[in-house]
C-alpha positions in Angstrom: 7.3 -21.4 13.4 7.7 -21.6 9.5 7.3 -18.2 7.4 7.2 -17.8 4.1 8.5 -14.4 2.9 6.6 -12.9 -0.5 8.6 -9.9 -1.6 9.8 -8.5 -5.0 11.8 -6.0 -3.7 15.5 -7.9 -3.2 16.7 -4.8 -0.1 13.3 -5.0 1.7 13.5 -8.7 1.9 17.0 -8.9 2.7 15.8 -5.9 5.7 13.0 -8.1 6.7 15.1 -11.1 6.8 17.1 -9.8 9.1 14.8 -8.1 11.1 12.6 -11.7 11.8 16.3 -13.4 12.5 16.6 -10.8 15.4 12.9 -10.7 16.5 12.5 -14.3 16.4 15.7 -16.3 16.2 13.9 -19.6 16.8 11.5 -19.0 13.0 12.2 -20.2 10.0 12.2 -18.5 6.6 11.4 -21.3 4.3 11.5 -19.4 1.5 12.2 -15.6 -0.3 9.3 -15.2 -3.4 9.2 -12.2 -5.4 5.8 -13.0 -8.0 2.5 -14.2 -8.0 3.5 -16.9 -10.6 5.9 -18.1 -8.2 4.2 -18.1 -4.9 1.2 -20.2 -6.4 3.6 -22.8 -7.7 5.6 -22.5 -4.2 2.2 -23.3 -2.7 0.9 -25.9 -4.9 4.1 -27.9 -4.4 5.0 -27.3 -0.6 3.5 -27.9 3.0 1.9 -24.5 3.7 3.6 -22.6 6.2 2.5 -21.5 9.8 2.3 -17.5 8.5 2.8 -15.8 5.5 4.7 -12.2 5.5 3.6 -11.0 1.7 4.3 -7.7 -0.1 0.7 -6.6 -1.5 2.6 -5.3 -5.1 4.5 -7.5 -6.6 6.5 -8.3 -10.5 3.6 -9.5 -12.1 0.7 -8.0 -9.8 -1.1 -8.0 -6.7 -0.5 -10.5 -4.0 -4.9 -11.0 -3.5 -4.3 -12.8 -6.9 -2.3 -15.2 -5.4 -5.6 -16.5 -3.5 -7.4 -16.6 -6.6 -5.3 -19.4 -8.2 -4.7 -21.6 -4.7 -6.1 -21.9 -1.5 -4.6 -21.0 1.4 -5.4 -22.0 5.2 -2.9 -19.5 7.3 -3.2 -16.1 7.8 -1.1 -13.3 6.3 0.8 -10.3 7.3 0.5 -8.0 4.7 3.2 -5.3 3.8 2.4 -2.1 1.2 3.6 1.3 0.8 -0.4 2.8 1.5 -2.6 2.5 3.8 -5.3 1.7 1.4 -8.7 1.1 2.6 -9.7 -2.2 1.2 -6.7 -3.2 4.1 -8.6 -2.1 6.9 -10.7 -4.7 7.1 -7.3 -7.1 8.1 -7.2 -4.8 11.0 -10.9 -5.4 11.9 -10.3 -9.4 11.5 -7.6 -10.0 13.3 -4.9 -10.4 10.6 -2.8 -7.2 10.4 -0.4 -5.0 8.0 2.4 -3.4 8.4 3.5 0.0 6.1 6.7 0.2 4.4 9.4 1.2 5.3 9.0 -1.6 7.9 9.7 -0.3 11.5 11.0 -2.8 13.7 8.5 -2.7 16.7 5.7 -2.9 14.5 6.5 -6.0 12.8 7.7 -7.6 16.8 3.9 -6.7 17.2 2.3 -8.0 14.6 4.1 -11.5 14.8 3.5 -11.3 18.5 -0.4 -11.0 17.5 -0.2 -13.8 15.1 1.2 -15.8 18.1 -1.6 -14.5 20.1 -4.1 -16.0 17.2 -2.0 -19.4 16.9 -2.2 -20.0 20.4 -6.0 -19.1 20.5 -6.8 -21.2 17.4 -4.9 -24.4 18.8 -7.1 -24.0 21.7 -10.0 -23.7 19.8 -11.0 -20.6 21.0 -10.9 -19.3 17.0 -11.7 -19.7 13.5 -10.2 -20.0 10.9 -8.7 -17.0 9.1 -9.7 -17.5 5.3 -13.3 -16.0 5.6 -11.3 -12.1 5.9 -9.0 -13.0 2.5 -12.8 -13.9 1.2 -13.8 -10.4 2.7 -10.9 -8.7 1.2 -11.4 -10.6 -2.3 -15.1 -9.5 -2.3 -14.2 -5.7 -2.1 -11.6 -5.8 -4.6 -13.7 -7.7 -7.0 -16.0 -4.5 -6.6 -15.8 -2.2 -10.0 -13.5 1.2 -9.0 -15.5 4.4 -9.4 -14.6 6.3 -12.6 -12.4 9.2 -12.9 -14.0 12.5 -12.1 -14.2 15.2 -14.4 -14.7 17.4 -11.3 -15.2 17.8 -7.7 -17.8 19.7 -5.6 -15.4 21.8 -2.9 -16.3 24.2 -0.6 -15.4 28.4 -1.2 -16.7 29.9 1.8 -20.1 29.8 2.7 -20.5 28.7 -1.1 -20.0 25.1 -3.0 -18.3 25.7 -6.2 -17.0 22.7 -9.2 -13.7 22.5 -9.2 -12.8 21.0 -12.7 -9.5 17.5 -11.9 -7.7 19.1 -14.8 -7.0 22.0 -12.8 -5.5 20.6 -9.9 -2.0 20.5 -9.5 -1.9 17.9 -6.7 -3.1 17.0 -3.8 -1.8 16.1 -0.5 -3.2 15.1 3.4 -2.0 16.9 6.7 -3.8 16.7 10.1 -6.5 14.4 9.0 -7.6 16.6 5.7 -7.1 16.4 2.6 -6.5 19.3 0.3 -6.1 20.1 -3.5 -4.1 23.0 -5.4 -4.8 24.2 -8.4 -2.9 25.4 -11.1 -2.7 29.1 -10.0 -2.0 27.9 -6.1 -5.3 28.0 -4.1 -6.0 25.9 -1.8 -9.2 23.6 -1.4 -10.7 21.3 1.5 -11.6 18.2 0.2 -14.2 16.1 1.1 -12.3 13.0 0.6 -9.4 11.2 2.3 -6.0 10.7 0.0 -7.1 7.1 -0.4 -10.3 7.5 -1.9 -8.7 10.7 -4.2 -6.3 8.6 -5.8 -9.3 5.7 -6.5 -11.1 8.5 -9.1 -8.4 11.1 -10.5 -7.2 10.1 -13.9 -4.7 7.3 -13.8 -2.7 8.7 -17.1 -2.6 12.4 -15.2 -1.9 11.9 -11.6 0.5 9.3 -9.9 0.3 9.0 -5.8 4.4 9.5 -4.9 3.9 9.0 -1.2 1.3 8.4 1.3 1.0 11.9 1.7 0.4 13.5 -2.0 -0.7 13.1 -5.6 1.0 15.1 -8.1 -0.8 15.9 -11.7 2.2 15.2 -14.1 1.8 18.6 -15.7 2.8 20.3 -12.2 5.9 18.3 -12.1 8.9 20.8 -12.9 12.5 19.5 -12.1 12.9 15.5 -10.7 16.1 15.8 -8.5 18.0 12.4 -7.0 17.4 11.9 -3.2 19.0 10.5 -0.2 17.7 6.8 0.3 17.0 6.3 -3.5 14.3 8.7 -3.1 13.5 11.4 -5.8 12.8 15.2 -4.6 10.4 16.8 -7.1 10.0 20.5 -8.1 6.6 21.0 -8.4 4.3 24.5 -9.9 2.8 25.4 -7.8 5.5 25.9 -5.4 4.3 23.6 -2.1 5.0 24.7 1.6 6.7 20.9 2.2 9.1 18.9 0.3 8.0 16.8 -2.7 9.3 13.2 -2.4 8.9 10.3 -4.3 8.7 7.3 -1.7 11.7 5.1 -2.3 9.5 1.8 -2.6 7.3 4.2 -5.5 10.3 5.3 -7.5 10.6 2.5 -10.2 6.6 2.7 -10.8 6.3 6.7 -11.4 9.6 6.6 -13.5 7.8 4.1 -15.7 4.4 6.3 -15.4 6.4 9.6 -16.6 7.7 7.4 -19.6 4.7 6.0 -21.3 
């Protein structure tokens, strides 16, 4: 088999390089590619490959442009740092995504599924893959909701507003979703972490981690962190550590310095 590796990040491809080399021994990485510039000139000029193993953020923006610019007949393994909702529908249709860091069985299962597809598809017992990317392209093309000026949250037996501007950030744990506010109580939301981060204010609050969104006036001390990770001191004081995921650390520094 012939992969095609799509990754801007230079230590996550050299991990996943090595990581396919002791999975499957017998693939080929044709190439590394770290834009969307570059990929759509890889494939305009080469023989696709059999599967292609793409990072959804890359240097000059998302890999779903990529499909906008040139056609492509194989399916995709998609990696990203979220488990954002337009992905699901990979899941649904049979072409899958993995969440970074990339753990090791996961990715043995996913190829193994793609082999699962190939074999299927070369005994014509499936179609094509492209419709999904189609899917996928439809959803994104849809217009994101605008930022909220405030949410409707539950205070006992009562529904109070809640204005954005007073939360401090927002994190998920057990399946719910909650917000703080400035002076440290604690809301139920009734939205996941996904959908939150779709309608806060962009210019206030930056998703660090799968698990929170932090308002930037709440962010007291940045501190360096193992695994080129940052630790942040937040007010509010939270009940769990504040960590800026190592694959989000370039993008919040450049959304604190703006």
């Amino acid at each position: 088999m012939n992969l095609l590796l799509i990754e801007d990040e230079a230590p996550a491809a050299r991990r996943l390089t090595r990581l396919l080399a002791d999975i499957r021994p017998d693939w080929t990485v044709l190439d590394v590619i770290d834009s969307v510039e570059a990929a759509v000139n890889w494939l305009r000029t080469y023989t696709h490959p059999d599967l292609l193993l793409m990072d959804v953020q890359l240097a000059d923006g998302i890999s779903f442009d990529i499909f906008r610019q040139v056609t492509v007949n194989v399916p995709v393994v998609f990696t990203t740092a979220y488990d954002e909702f337009t992905l699901r529908a990979f899941k649904v249709n049979s072409v899958d995504y993995l969440l970074k860091p990339i753990d090791e069985e996961e990715l043995a299962a996913a190829l193994q599924k793609f082999e699962s597809l190939h074999t299927a598809k070369q005994a014509g017992e499936v179609h094509e893959l492209p419709s999904t990317l189609a899917q996928l392209l439809n959803q994104l093309a849809a217009p994101k909701p605008a930022p909220k000026e405030r949410l409707l949250v539950r205070n006992g037996a009562q529904m109070v507003t809640l204005p954005v501007s007073s939360l401090a950030y927002l994190y998920s744990d057990e399946g719910l979703t909650f917000a703080v506010d400035s002076v440290g109580k604690r809301h139920i939301l009734d939205y996941t972490l996904d959908e939150a981060a779709d309608f806060l204010p962009p210019s206030q609050f930056f998703r660090i981690s799968r698990k929170a969104i932090v308002q930037v006036s709440a962010i007291g001390k940045i501190h360096a962190y193992f695994n080129s990770r940052l630790k942040l001191d937040l007010q509010p004081t939270p009940a769990f550590e504040v960590i800026v995921s190592r694959e989000r650390v370039a993008e919040f520094k450049a959304w604190l310095d703006q």
